[in-house]
N, C-alpha and C positions, 0 to 999 in steps of 0.2 A: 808463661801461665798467667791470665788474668785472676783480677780480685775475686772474683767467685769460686774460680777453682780453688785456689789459696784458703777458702773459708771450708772449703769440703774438706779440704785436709786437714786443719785445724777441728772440723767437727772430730774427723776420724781418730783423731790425738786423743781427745778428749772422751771418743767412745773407747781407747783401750784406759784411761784412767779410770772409767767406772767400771768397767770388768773386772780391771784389778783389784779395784773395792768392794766390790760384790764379792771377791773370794778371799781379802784380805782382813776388810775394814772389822774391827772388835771394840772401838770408843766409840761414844756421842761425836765427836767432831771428823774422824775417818769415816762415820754415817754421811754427816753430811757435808764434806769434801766429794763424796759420794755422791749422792742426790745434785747440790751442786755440778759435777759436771754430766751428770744427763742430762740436766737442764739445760748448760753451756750446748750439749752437743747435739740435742735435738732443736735447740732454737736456734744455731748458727745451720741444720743441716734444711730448715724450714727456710730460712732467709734464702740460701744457695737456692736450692729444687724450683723456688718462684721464679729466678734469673734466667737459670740454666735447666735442659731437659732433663724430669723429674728421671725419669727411669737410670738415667747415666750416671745422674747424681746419687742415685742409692747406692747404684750398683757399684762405683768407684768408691762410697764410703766401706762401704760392708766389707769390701775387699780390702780395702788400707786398713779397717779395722782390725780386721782377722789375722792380715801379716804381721800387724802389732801387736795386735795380742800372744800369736804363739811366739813369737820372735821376745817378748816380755816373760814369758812362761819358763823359756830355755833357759835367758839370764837372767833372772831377778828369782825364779820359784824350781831354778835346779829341775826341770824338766828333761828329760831326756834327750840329746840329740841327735838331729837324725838329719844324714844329707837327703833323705827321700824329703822329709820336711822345705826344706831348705830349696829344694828342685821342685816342689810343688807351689811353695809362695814365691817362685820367680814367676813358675808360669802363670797365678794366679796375677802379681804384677805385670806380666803382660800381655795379660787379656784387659787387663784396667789401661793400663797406654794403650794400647788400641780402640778399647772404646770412645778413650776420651781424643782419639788423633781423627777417628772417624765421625764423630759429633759438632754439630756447630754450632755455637751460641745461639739464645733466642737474640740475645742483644745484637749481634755483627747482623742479624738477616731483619731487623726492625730496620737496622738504621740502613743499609742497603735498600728496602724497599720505601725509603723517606718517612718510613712511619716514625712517629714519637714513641720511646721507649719508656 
């Protein structure tokens, strides 16, 4: 996995930290641990999208996001579990590995074409 991809996931971490504080956070500083990482996860998912093809990069975030958040819901907020759950965010993972096995960097097809990246 290159550097970019690395930072998509790191955005997507960081977008199940602020879902979790959206439904958690009750202090001034859980606010803005809060605020904080949407900041973190929208300016790391902005640096990626510019590198790598936007649409893949959404779409691989939103998906990591969302396994991490119900997968955080089950254990940390005693949600319900359920193997349908569990059998839906594999196959939601992978449709995300196959997006990203069928995608090809902007960067490998710059430098193949000699261009400057």
């Amino acid at each position: 996995m290159g550097k970019n991809w690395l930072l998509v996931v790191i955005a997507a971490l960081f977008e199940v930290m602020w879902v979790v504080g959206l439904k958690s956070a009750d202090s001034f500083w859980e606010w803005l641990m809060t605020v904080i990482a949407i900041l973190v996860s929208f300016a790391v998912l902005i640096y990626s999208g510019k590198r790598l093809p936007t649409s893949t990069v959404y779409a691989v975030f939103v998906g990591l996001g969302t396994a991490g958040t119900v997968i955080v819901e089950m254990v940390v907020f005693q949600e319900p579990f359920s193997w349908a759950k569990i059998g839906l965010i594999a196959l939601l993972l992978a449709g995300i590995i196959g997006l990203k096995l069928v995608t090809h960097e902007q960067e490998e097809d710059s430098h193949r074409k000699g261009e400057v990246a």
